[in-house]
C-alpha atoms as an extended CHARMM CRD file, in Angstrom:
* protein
*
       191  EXT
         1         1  UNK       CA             26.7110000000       -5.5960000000       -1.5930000000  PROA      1               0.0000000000
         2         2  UNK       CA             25.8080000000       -4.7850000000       -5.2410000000  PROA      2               0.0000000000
         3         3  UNK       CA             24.7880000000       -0.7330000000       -5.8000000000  PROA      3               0.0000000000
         4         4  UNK       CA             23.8090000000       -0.3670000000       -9.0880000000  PROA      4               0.0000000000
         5         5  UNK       CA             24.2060000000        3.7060000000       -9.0100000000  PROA      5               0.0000000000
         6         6  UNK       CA             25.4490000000        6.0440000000       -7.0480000000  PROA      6               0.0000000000
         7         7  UNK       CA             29.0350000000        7.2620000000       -6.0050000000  PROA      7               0.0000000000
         8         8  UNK       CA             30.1430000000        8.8780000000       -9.3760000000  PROA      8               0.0000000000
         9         9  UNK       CA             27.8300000000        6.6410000000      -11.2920000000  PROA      9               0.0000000000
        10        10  UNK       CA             25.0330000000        8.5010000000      -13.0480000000  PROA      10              0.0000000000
        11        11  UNK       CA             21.8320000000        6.3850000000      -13.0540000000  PROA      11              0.0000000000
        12        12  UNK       CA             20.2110000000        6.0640000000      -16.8310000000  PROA      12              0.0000000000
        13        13  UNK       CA             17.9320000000        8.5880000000      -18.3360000000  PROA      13              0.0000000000
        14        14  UNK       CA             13.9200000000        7.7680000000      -17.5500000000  PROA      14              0.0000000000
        15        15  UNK       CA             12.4830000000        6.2810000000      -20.6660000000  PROA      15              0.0000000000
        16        16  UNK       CA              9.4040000000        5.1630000000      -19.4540000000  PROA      16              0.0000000000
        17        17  UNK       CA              7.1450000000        8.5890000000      -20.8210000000  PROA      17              0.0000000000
        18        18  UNK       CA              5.8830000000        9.7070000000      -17.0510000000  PROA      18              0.0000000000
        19        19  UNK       CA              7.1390000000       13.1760000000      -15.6100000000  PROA      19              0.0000000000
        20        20  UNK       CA             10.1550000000       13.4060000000      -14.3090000000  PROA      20              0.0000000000
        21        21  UNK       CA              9.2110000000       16.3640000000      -12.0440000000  PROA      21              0.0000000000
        22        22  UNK       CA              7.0430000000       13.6020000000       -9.9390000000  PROA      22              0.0000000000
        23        23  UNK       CA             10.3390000000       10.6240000000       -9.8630000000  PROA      23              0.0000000000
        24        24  UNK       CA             11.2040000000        9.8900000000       -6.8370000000  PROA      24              0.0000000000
        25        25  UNK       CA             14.3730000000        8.5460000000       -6.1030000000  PROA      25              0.0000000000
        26        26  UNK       CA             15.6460000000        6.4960000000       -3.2380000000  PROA      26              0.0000000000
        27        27  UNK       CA             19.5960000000        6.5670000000       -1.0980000000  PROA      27              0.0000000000
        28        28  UNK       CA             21.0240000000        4.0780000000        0.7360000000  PROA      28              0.0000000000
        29        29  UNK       CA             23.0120000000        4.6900000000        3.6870000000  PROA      29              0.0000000000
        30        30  UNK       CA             25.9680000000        2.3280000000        5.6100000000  PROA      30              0.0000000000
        31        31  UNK       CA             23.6080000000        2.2600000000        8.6250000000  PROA      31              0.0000000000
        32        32  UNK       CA             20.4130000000        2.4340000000       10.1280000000  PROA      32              0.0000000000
        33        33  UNK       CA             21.1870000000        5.9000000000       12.7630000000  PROA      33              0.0000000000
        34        34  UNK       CA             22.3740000000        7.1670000000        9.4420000000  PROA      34              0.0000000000
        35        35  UNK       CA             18.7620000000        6.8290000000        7.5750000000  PROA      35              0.0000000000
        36        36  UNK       CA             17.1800000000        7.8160000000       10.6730000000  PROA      36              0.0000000000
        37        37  UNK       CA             19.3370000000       11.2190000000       11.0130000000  PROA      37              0.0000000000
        38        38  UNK       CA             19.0220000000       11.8160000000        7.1210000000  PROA      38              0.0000000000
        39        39  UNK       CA             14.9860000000       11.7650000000        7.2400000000  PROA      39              0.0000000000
        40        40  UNK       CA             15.2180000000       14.3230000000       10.0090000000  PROA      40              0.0000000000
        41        41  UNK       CA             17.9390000000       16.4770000000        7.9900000000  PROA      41              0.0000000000
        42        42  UNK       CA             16.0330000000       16.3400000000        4.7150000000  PROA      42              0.0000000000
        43        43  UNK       CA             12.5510000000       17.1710000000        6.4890000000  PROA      43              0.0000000000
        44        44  UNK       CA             13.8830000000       19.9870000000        8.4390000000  PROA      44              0.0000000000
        45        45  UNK       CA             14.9440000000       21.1480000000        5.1390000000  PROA      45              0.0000000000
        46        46  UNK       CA             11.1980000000       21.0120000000        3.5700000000  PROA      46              0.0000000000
        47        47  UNK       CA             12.0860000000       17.6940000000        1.8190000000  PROA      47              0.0000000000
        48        48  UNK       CA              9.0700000000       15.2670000000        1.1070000000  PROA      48              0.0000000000
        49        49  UNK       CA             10.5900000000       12.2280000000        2.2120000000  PROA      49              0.0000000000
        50        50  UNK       CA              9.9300000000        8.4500000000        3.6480000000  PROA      50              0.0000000000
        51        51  UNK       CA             11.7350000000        5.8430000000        5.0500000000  PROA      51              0.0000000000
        52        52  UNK       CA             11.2200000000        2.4350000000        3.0880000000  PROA      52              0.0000000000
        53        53  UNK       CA             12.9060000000       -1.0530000000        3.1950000000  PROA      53              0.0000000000
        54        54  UNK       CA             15.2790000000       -1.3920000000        0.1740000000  PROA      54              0.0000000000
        55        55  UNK       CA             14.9830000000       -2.4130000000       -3.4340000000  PROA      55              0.0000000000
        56        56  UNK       CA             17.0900000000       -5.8920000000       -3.8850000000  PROA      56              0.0000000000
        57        57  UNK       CA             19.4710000000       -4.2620000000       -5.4120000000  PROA      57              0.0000000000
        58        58  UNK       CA             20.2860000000       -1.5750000000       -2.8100000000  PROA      58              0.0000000000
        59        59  UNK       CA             20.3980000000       -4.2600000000       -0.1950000000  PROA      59              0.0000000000
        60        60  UNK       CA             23.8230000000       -2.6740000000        2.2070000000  PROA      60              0.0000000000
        61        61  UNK       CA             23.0290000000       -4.1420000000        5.5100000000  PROA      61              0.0000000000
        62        62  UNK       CA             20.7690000000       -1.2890000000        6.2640000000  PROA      62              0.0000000000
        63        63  UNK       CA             17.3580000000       -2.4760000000        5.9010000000  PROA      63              0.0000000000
        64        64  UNK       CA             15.9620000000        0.9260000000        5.1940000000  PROA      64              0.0000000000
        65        65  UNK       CA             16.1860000000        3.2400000000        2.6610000000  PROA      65              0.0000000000
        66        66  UNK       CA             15.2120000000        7.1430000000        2.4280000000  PROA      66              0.0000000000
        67        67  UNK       CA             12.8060000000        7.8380000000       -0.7340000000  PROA      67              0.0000000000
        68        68  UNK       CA             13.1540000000       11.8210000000       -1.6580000000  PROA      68              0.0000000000
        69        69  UNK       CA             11.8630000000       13.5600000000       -4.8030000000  PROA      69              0.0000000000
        70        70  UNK       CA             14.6460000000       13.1540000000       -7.5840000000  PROA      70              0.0000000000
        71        71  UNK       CA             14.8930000000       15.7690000000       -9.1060000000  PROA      71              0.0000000000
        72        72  UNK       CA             16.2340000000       17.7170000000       -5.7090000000  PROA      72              0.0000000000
        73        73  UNK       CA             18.4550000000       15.2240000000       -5.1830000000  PROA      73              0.0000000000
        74        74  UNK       CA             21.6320000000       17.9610000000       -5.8970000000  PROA      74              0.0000000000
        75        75  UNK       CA             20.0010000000       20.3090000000       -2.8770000000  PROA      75              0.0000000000
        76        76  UNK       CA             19.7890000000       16.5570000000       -0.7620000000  PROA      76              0.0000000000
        77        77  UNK       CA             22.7720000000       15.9050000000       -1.0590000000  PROA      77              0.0000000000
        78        78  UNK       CA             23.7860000000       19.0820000000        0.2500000000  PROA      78              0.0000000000
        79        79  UNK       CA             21.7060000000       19.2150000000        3.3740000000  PROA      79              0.0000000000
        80        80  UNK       CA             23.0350000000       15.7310000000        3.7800000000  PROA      80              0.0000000000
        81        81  UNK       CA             26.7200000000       16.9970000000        3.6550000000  PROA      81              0.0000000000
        82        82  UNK       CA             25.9360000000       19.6560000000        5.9570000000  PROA      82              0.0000000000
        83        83  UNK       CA             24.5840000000       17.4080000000        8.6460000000  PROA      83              0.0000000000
        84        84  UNK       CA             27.7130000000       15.1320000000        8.2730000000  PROA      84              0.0000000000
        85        85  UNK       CA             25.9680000000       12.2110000000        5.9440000000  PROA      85              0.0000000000
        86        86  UNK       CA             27.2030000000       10.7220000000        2.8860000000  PROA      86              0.0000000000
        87        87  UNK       CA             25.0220000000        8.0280000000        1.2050000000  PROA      87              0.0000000000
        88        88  UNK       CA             26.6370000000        5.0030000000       -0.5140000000  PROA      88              0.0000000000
        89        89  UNK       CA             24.1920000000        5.0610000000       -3.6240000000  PROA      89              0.0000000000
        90        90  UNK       CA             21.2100000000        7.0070000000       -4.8090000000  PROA      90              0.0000000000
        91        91  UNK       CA             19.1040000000        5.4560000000       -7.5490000000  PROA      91              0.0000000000
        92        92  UNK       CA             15.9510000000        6.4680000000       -9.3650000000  PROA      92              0.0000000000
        93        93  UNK       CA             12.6420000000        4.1030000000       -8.7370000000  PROA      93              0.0000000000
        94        94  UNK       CA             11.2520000000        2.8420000000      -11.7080000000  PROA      94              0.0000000000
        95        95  UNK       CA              8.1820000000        0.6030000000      -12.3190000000  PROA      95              0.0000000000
        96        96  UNK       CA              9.3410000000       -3.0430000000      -12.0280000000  PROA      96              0.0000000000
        97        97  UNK       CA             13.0340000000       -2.2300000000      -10.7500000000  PROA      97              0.0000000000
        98        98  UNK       CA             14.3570000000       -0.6040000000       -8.0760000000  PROA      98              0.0000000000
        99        99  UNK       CA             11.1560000000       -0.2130000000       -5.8400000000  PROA      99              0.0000000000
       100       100  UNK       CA             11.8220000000        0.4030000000       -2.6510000000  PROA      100             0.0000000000
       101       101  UNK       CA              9.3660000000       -1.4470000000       -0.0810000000  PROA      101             0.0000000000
       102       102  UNK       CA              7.2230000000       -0.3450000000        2.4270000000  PROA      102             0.0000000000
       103       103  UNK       CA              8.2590000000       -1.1200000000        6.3360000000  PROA      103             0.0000000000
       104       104  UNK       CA              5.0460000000       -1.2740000000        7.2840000000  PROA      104             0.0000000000
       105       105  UNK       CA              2.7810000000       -4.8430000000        7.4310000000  PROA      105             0.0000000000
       106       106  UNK       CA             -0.7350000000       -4.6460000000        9.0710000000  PROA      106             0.0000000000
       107       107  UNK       CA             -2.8830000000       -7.3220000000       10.3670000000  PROA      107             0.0000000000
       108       108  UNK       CA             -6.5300000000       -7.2270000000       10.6740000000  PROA      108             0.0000000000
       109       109  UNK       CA             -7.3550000000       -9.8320000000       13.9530000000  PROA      109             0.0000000000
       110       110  UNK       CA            -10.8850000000       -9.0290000000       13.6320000000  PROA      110             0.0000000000
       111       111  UNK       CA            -11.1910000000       -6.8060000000       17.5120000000  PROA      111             0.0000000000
       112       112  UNK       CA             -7.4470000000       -5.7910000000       17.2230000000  PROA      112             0.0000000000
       113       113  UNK       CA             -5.2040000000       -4.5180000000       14.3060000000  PROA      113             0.0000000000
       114       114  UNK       CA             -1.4050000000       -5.2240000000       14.2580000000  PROA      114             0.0000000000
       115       115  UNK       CA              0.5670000000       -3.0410000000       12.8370000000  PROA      115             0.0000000000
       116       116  UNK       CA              4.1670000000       -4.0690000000       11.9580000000  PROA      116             0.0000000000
       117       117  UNK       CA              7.1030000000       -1.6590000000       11.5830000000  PROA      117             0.0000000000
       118       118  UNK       CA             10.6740000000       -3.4180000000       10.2100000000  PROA      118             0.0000000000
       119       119  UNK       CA             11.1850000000       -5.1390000000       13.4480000000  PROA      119             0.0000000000
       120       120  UNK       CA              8.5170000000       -4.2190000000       15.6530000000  PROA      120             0.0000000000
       121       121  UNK       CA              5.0240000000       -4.7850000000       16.3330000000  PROA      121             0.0000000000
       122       122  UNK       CA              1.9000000000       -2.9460000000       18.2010000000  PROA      122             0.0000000000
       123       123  UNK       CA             -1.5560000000       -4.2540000000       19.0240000000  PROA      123             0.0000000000
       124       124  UNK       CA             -4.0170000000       -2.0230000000       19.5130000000  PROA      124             0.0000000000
       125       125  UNK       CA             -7.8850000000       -2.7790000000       20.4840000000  PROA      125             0.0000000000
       126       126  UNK       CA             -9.6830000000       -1.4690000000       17.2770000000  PROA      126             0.0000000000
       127       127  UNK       CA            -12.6820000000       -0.3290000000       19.3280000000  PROA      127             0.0000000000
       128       128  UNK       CA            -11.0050000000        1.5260000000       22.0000000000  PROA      128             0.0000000000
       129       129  UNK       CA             -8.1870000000        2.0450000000       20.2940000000  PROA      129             0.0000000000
       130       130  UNK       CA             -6.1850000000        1.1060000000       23.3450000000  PROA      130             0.0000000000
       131       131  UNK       CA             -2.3800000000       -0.1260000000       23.0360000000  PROA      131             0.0000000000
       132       132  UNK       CA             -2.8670000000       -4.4790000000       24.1900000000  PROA      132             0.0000000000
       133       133  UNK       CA              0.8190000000       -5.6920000000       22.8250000000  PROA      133             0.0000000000
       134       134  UNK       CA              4.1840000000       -4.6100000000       21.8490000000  PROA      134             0.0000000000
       135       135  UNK       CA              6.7400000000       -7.0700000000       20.4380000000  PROA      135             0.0000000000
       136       136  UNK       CA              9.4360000000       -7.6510000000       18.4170000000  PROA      136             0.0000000000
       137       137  UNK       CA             13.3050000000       -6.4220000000       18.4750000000  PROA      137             0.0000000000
       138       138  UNK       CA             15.5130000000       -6.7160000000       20.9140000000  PROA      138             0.0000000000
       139       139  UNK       CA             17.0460000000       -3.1730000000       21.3480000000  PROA      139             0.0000000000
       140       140  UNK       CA             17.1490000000       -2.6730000000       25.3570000000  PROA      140             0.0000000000
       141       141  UNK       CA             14.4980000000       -0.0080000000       25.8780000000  PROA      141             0.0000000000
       142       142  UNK       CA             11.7710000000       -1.6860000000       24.0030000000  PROA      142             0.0000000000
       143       143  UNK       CA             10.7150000000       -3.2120000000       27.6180000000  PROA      143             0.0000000000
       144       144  UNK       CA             10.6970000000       -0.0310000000       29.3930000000  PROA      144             0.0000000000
       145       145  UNK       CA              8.4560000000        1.4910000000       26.1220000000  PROA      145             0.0000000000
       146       146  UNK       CA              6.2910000000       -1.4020000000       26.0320000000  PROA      146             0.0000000000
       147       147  UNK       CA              5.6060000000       -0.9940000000       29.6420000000  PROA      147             0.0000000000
       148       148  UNK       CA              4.5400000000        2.9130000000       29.3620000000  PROA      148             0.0000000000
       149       149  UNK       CA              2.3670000000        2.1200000000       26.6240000000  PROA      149             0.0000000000
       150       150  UNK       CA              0.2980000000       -0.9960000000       26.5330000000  PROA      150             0.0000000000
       151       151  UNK       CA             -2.9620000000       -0.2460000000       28.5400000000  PROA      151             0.0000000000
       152       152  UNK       CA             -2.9970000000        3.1190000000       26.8840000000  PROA      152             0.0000000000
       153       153  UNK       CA             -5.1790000000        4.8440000000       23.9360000000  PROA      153             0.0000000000
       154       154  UNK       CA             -3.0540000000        5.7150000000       20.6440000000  PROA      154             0.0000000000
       155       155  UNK       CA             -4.0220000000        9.6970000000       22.0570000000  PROA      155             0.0000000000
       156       156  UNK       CA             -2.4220000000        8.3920000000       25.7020000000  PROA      156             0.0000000000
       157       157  UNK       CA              0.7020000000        6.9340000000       25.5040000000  PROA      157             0.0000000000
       158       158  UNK       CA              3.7790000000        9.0460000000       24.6760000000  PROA      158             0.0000000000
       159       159  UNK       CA              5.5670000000        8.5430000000       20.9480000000  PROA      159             0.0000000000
       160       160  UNK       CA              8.4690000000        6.2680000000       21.3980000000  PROA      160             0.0000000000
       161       161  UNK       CA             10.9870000000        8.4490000000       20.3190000000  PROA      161             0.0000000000
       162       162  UNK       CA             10.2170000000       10.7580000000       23.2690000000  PROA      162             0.0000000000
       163       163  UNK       CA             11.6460000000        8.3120000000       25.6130000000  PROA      163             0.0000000000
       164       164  UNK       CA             13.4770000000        5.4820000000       23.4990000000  PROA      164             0.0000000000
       165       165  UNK       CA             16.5910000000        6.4680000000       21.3830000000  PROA      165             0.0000000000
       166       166  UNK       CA             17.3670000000        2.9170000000       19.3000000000  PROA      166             0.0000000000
       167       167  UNK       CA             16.4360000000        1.8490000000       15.8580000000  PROA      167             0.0000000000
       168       168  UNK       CA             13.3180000000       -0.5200000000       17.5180000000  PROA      168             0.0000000000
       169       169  UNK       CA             11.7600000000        2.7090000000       19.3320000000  PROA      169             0.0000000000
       170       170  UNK       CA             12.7060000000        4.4290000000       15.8150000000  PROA      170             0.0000000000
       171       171  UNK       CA             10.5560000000        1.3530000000       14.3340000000  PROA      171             0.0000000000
       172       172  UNK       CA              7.7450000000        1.7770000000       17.3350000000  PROA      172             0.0000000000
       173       173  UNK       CA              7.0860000000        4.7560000000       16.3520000000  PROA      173             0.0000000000
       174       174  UNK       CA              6.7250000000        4.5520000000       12.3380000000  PROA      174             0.0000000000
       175       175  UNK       CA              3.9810000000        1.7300000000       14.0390000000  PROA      175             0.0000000000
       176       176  UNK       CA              2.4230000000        3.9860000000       16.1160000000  PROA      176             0.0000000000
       177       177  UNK       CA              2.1360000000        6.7990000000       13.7100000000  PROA      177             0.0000000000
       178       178  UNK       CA              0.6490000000        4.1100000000       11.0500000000  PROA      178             0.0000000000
       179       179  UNK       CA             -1.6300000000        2.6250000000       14.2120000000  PROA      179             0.0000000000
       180       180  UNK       CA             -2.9650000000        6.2040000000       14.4620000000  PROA      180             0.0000000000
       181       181  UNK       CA             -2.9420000000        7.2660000000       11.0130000000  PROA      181             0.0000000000
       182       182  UNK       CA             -5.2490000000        3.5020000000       10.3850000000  PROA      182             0.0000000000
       183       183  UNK       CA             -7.4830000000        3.9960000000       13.5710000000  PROA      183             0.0000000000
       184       184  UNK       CA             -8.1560000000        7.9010000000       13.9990000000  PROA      184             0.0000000000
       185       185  UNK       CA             -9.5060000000        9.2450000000       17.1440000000  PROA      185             0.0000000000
       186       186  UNK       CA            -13.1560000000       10.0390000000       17.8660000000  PROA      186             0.0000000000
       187       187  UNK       CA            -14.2400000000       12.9910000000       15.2180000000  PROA      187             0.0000000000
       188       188  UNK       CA            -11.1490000000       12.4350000000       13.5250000000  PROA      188             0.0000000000
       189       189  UNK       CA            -10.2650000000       11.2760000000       10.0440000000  PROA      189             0.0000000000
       190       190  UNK       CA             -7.6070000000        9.2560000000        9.0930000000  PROA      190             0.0000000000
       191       191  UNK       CA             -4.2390000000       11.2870000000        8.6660000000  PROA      191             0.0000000000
């Protein structure tokens, strides 16, 4: 495990000329429940945040990361402490280093669109937006989801998190968000 800030460190001062009002920075956390629990902490508190997969060098274990807005990483840290989380590093993102990843991998099949979350993957019928396929991880309640939500719409089926509590329905349901957010409802535009 190489961290290249964080824990004391103090990352280096932005020389690249862009504002550092907009930097984003990103933490890395021991474990995956921890990322999960520090998006909800940080968003509950008003923070702007997403959950990416790790820059190389942030790789822990955890194959996620939490990207927040730098420059309130002081107040983070304290709504983090509050809820019980310590991250092992925090690091700016800067063009050509340290970019975090996105989770999410889609696949245009032509009549169906895949969208893939870390570890998991939904199918959804493009025209009737209906849920056709759910694979991928191997957390127990990923059966049980899939079963309550292939043959449904995107509008019809429930969010995995309302009835799955492990890191695949936490990765079901960043793809079912992006499966919406891609293929919006009748009248509605893409979120």
């Amino acid at each position: 495990m190489r961290l290249p800030f964080g824990l004391g460190r103090k990352a280096p001062a932005e020389t690249s000329g862009h504002d550092p009002a907009s930097a984003r920075g990103v933490m890395a956390f021991a474990h995956t429940a921890e990322v999960i629990r520090a998006e909800a902490a940080l968003k509950a508190a008003g923070f702007a945040v997403r959950v990416m997969g790790p820059p190389p060098d942030m790789r822990t274990g955890c194959d996620m990361v939490v990207e927040f807005e730098l420059m309130r990483e002081p107040v983070a840290r304290r709504v983090l402490e509050a809820a019980g989380l310590a991250p092992l590093a925090a690091a700016p993102v800067r063009a050509g280093m340290l970019e975090p990843v996105s989770l999410f991998q889609s696949v245009d099949f032509g009549q169906w669109l895949m969208v893939r979350a870390a570890n998991m993957k939904l199918t959804v019928d493009k025209a009737s937006r209906v849920i056709v396929n759910i694979s991928g991880g191997g957390c127990p309640d990923v059966p049980a989801l899939a079963e309550l939500m292939v043959g449904r719409t995107l509008d019809e089926a429930p969010a995995p998190l309302e009835r799955g509590q492990t890191l695949c329905s936490y990765a079901l349901e960043l793809a079912f968000r992006e499966a919406q957010r891609q293929l919006p409802g009748p009248g509605g535009a893409a979120l």
